[in-house]
N, C-alpha and C positions, 0 to 999 in steps of 0.2 A: 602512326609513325612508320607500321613496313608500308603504308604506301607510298609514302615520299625515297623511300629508300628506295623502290621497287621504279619510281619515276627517274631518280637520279642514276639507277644504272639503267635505265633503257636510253637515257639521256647520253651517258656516257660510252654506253656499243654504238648508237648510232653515230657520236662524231668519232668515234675511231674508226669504224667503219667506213663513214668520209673519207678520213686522214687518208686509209690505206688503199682505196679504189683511188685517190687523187696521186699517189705515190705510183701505182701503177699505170694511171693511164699516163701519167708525166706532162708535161708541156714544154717547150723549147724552152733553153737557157743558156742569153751569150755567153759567149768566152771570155771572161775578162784578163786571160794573159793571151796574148795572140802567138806570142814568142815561145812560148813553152815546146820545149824540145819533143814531147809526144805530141803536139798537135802537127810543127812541123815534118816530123816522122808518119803522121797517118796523112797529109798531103803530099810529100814525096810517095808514097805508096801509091794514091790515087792517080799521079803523073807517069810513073812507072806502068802501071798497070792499063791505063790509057791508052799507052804507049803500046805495048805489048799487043793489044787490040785493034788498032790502027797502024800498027806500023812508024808511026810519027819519031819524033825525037824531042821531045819537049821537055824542059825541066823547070822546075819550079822556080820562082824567082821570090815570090812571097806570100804570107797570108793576110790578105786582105783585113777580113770578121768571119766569124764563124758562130755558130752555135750546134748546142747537141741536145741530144733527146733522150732519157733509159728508157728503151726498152725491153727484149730480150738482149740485151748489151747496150751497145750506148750507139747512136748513128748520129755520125759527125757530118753536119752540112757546113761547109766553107768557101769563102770567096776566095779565090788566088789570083795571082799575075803570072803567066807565064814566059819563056824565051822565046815566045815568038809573038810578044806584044800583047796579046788579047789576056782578057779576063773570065774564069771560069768558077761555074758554080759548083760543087761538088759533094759527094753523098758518099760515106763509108761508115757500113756497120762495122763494129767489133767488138767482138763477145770471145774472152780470155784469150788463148793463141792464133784466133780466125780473124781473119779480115776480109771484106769484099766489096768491092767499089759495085756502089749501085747507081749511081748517077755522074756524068760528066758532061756538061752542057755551058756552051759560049755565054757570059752574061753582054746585053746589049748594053747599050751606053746610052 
């Protein structure tokens, strides 16, 4: 008897164990509101910031899809349209009051 008991909890650490290395390594997961006023707010910042680094003047026009990832915060990759016709891929971590655009790249067509 303890050793079915002794199998069911080595049974049992082991997929919690799973669960939670699978929780941490995460995997991408679309956006299913695209519209949502914080997604729009972290690609206005992407544009901004862009901006800031280039010199440009660009503003966002829309977001395309998007998905994110947790990891030590959450890193939003998004497609957007911007004012000056083209489409861009876009990368921003944020972890509680920090934000930082880590990718801003033309998507082809």
């Amino acid at each position: 008897m303890s050793l079915q008991y002794a199998i069911l909890l080595f049974i049992v650490l082991l997929a919690s164990t799973a669960v939670r290395n699978q929780a941490i390594l995460g995997g991408w997961t679309p956006i299913k509101n695209i519209d949502d006023p914080h997604v729009t707010e972290i690609a206005n910042y992407a544009v901004t910031e862009h901006d800031k680094q280039t010199g440009l003047n660009l503003k966002l026009e829309k977001v395309i899809s998007g998905e994110t990832k947790i990891v030590n915060g959450i890193i939003y990759c998004l497609n957007i349209s911007a004012s000056d016709s083209n489409k861009y891929n876009i990368a921003v971590l944020e972890r509680q009051q920090f934000r930082n655009l880590t990718s801003f790249v033309p998507l082809k067509d």
